[in-house]
N, C-alpha and C positions, 0 to 999 in steps of 0.2 A: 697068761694071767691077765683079767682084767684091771685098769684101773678103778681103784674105788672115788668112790663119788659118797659129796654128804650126803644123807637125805634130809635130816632135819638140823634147826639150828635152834638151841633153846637161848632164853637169856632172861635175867631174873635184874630186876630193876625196882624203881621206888613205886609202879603200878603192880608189880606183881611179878607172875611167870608166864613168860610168850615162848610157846613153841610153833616154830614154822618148816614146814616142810619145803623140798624143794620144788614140787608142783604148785605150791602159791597159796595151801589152804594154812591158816594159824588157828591156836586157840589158843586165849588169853584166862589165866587165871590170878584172882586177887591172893594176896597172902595166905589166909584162911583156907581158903580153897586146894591152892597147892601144899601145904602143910597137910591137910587132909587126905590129897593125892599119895605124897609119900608115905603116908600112913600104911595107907590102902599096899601098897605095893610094897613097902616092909614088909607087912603079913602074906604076903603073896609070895616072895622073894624064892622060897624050895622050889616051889611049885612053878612057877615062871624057870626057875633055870632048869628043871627036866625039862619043861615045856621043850626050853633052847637046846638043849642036848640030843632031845628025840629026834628035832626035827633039821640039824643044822649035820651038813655035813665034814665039819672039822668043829673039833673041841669047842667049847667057848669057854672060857676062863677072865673073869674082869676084876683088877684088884683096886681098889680106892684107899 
């Protein structure tokens, strides 16, 4: 079994929402912007997880 490794590292502060990968690239968003993001990916959220199910060879199940 491989060891898993992060890929990215989010983190939300008083600029906004930084996510950084572990290759080195980030992208910074202001409040508004990420607010918007998660928007987007609400309405997205069925459709994203077939996405992940189609294409992933073990279940994926995420609970919050």
């Amino acid at each position: 079994m491989k060891e898993s490794t992060e890929r990215y590292r989010i983190t939300v502060g008083d600029g906004g929402l930084e996510i950084h990968s572990s290759q080195g690239s980030s992208l910074h968003f202001t409040a508004a912007e990420a607010l918007m993001l998660l928007d987007i990916l609400k309405n997205e959220e069925d459709k994203l997880k077939l996405m992940a199910e189609q294409t992933s060879p073990m279940s994926v199940r995420m609970r919050f």
